[in-house]
C-alpha positions as CSV (number, residue, x, y, z in Angstrom):
1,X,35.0,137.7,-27.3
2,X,32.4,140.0,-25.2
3,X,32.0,142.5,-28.1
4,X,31.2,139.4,-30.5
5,X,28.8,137.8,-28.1
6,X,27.0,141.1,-27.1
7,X,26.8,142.1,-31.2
8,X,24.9,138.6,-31.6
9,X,21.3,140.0,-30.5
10,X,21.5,142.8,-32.0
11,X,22.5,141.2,-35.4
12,X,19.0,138.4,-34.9
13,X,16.9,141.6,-34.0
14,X,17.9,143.2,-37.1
15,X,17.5,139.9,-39.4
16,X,13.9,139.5,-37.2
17,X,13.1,143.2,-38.6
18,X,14.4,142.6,-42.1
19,X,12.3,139.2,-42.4
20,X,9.3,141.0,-40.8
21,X,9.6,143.4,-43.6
22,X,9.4,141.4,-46.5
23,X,6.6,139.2,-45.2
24,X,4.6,142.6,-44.8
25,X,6.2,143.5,-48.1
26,X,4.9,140.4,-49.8
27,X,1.2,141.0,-47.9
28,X,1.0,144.2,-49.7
29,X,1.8,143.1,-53.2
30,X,-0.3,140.0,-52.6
31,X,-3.1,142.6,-51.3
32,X,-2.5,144.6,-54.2
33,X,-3.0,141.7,-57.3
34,X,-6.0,140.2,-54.9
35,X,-7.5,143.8,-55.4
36,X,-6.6,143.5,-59.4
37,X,-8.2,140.8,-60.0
38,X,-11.3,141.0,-58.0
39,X,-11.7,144.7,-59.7
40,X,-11.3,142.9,-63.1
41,X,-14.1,140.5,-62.2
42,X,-16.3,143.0,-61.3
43,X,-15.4,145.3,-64.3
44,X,-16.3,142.5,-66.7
45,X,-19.1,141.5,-64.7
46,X,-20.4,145.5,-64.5
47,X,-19.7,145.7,-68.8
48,X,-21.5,142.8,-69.4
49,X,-24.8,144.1,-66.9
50,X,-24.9,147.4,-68.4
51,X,-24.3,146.5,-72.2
52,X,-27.2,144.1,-71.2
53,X,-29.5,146.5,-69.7
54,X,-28.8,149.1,-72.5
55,X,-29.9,146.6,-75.0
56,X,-32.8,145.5,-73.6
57,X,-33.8,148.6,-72.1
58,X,-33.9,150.0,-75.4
59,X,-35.4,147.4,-77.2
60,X,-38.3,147.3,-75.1
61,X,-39.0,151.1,-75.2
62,X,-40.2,150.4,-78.7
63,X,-41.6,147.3,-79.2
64,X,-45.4,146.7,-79.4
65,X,-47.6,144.0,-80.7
66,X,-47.3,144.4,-84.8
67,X,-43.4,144.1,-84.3
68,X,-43.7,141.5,-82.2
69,X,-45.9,139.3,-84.9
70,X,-43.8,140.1,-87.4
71,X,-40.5,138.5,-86.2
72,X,-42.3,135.3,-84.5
73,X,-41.2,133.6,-87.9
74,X,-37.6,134.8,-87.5
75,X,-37.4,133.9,-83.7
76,X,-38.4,130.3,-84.7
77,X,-35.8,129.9,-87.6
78,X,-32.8,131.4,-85.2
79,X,-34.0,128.6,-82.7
80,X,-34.1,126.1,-85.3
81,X,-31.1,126.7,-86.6
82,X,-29.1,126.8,-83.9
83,X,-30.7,123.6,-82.7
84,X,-29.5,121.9,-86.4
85,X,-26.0,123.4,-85.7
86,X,-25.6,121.9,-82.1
87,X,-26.2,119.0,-83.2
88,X,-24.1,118.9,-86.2
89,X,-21.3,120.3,-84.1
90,X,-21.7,117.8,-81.2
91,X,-22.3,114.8,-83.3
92,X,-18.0,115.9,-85.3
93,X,-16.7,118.1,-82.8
94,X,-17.5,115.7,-79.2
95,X,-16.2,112.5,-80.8
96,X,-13.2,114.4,-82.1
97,X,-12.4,115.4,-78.9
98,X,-12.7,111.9,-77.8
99,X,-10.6,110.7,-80.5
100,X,-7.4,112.9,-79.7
101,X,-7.9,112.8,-75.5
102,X,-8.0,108.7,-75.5
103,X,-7.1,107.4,-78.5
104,X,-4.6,109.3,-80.7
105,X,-2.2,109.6,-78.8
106,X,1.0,111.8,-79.5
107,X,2.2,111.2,-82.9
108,X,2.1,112.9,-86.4
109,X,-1.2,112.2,-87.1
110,X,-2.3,113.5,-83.7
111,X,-0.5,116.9,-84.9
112,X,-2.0,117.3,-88.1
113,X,-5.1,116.8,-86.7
114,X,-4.5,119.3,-84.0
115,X,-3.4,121.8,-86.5
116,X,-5.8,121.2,-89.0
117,X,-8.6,122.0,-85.8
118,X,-6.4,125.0,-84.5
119,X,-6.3,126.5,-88.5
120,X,-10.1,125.9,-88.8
121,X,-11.1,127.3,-86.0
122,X,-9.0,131.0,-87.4
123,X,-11.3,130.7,-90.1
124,X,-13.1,134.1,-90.8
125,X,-16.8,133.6,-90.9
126,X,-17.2,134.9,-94.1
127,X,-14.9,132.3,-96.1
128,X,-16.7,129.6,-94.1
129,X,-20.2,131.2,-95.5
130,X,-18.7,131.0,-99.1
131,X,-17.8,128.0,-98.7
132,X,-21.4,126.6,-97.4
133,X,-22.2,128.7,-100.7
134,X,-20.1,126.9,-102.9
135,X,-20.7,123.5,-101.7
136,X,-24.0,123.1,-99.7
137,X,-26.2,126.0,-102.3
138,X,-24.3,125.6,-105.6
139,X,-22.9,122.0,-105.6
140,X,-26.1,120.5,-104.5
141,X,-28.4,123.2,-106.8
142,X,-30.8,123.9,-104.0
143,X,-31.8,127.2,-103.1
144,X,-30.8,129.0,-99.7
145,X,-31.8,126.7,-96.8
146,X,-31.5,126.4,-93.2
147,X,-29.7,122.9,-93.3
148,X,-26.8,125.3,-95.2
149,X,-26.4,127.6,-92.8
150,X,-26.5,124.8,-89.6
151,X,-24.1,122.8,-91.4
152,X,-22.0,126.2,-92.1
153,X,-22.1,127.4,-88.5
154,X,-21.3,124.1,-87.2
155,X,-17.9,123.9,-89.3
156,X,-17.2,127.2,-86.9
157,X,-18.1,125.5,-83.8
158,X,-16.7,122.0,-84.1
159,X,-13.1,122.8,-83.2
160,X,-14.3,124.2,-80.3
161,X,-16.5,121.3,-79.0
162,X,-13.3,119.3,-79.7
163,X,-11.1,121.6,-78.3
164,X,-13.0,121.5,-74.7
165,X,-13.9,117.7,-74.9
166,X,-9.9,117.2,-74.8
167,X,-9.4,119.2,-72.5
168,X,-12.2,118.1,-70.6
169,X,-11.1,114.6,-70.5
170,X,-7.3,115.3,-70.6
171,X,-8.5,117.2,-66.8
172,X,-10.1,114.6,-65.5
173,X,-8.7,113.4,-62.4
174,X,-6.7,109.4,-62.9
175,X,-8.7,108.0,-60.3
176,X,-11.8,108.2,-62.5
177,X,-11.0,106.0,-65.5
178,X,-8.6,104.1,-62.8
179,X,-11.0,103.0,-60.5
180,X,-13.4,101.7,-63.1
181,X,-10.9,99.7,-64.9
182,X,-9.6,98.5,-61.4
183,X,-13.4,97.7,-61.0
184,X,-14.0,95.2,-64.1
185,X,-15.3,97.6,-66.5
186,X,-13.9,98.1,-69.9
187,X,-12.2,101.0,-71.6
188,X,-15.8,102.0,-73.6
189,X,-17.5,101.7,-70.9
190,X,-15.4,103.9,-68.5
191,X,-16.0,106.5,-71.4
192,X,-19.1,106.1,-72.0
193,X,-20.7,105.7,-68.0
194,X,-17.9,107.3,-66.1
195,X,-15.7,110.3,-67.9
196,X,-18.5,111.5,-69.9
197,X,-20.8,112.1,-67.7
198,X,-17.9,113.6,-65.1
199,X,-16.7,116.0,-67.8
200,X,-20.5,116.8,-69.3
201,X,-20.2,120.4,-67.2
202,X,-17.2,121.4,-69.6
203,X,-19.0,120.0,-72.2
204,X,-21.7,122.1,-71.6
205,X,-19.6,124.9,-71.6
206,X,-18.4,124.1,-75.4
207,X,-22.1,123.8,-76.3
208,X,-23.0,127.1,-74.8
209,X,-20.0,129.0,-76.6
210,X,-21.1,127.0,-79.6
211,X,-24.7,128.0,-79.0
212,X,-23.7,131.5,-78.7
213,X,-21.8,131.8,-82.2
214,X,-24.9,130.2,-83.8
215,X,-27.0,132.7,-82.6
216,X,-24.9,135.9,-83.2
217,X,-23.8,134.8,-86.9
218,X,-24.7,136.5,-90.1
219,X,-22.1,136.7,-92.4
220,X,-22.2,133.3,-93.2
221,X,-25.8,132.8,-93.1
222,X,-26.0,135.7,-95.9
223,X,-24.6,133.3,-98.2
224,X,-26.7,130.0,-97.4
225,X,-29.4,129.8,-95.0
226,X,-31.0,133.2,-96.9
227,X,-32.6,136.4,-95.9
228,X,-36.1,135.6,-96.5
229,X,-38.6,133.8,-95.0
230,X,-42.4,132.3,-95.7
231,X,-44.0,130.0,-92.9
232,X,-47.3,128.6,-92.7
233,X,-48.4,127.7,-89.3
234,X,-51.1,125.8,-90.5
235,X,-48.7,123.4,-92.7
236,X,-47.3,120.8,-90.9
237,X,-46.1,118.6,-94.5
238,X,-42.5,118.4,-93.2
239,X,-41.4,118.7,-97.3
240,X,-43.6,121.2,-97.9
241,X,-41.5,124.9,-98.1
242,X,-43.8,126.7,-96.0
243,X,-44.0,123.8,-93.0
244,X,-41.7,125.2,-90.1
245,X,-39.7,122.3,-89.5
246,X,-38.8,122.0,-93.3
247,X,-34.4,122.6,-92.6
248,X,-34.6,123.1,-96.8
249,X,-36.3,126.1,-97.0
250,X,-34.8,129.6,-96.6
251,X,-34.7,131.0,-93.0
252,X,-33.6,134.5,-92.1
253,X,-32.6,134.6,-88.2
254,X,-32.6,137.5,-86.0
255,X,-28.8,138.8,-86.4
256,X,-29.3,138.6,-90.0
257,X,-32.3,140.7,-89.4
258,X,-30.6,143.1,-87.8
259,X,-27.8,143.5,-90.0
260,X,-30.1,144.3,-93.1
261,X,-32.3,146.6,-91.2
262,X,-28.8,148.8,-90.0
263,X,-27.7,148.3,-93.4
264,X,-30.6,148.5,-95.9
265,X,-33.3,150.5,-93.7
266,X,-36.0,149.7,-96.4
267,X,-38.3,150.0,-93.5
268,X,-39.2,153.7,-92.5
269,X,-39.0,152.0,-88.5
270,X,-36.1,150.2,-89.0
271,X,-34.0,151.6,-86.3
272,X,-36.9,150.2,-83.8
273,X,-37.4,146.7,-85.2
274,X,-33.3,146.2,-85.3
275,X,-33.6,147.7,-81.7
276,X,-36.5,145.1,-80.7
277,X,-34.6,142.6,-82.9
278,X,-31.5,143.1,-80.5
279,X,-33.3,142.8,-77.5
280,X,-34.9,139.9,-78.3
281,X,-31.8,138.0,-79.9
282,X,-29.7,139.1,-76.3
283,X,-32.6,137.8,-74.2
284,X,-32.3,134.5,-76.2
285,X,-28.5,133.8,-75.6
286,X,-29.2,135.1,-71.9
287,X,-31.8,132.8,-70.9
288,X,-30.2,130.0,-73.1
289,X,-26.9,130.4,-71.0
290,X,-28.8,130.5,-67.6
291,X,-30.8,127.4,-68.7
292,X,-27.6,125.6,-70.0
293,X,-26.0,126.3,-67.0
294,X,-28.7,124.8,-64.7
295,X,-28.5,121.6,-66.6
296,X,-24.9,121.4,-65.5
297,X,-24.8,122.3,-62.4
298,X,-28.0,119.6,-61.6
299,X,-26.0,116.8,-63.3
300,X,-22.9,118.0,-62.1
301,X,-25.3,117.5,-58.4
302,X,-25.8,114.1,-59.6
303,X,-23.0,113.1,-60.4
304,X,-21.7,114.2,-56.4
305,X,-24.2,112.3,-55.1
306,X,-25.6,115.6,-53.7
């Protein structure tokens, strides 16, 4: 009975030790995967600074003022386009996400159209730019136009505005859309006043992924918007094929630019125009992206009352 009661200490001690050791055990694998992650972070984060810098960098090392006044035209019909493709995109892919977050439910037709999104947004870029050919160029019998290519880029893009406006809404906290029902208002106007606006910085997201493809796309642009362009400054007639703001005339935008001076090289200074091109085109997307995400973080402000 002595020996039993004298063994008892010594037996706590020894499962005080053994549960010290795994805590400390546990500290250093949670230590460890801290330190992985926060080194993956900053690895992505270093990538993206230095492929950044390197583009830039060596864009601006050649540029100069001819260069410059030559792709003005371009610069304005990447702009343009991408404008025409947001709002294509938004105006399908935000109400589709609406559709299947608060309305669809979960039943056959829900999966179908959940598939259909999920197969459409696999499509290579290139079968989508025949497509545009086929049926926006050769269906219609018009020549290569902007309002082709938005419309093809935006068939790229829209299962991903709808994918993130479902999400989106499907993250939104219950108290949202339960307090303003509990409040009198009704279910489209809880949408339209209350969840919308809450979920516009996801939204935002979508539209700055969208954005992104938009600019960075050529193959499908080869085949509809064009690789040629002729602006006017001076001509303002909106039908016109010279006026700026005609979307039916042919547009050639920076990455398409840059993919027929690597390819091509008609030009005896292609490889510094392609490299100007591509510091100009990665400027774009970056100051597009810091701008977008201003926007949402002021109404995302708002909306906090801050």
């Amino acid at each position: 009975m002595i020996e039993e009661i004298l063994s008892l200490p010594r037996h706590d001690e020894s499962s005080k030790e053994t549960g010290l050791n795994r805590i400390k055990r546990k500290r250093m694998i949670s230590s460890i995967m801290t330190g992985f992650f926060y080194a993956g972070a900053f690895g992505a984060a270093l990538l993206l600074t230095i492929f950044v810098a390197f583009v830039i960098g060596q864009g601006f090392l050649s540029v100069n003022p001819d260069i410059l006044d030559s792709l003005s035209s371009i610069f304005f019909n990447t702009l343009y386009l991408v404008v025409l493709a947001l709002f294509f995109s938004a105006l399908w892919g935000i109400p589709a996400g609406i559709f299947l977050a608060e309305f669809a439910g979960h039943g056959k037709l829900t999966k179908w159209v959940r598939m259909a999104i999920e197969t459409l947004a696999s499509l290579p870029s290139i079968v989508v730019g025949l497509f545009g050919y086929l049926v926006f160029i050769v269906m219609t019998g018009s020549q290569w136009n902007l309002m082709a290519g938005a419309l093809s880029v935006s068939i790229m893009t829209l299962p991903m505005l709808a994918s993130v406006t479902e999400d989106a809404l499907e993250g939104l906290p219950p108290f949202y859309k339960l307090g303003s029902l509990g409040l009198g208002a009704s279910r489209m106007q809880t949408l339209i006043h209350v969840e919308l606006p809450a979920c516009f910085p996801r939204i935002m997201t979508g539209l700055i992924l969208a954005a992104g493809r938009g600019f960075g796309e050529a193959a499908a642009l080869m085949f509809t918007a064009g690789m040629s362009t002729d602006i006017d400054w001076s001509n303002w007639d909106i039908l016109s094929q010279s006026c700026p703001l005609n979307p039916f005339r042919p547009g050639e935008t920076l990455a398409l630019h840059i993919w027929a001076l690597r390819t091509e090289a008609l030009d005896p200074n292609a490889a510094q125009i392609a490299g100007v091109t591509s510091a100009i085109l990665m400027l774009v997307v970056v100051i597009f992206n810091a701008l977008a995400r201003y926007i949402s973080w002021r109404m995302e402000k708002k909306m906090g009352g801050i």
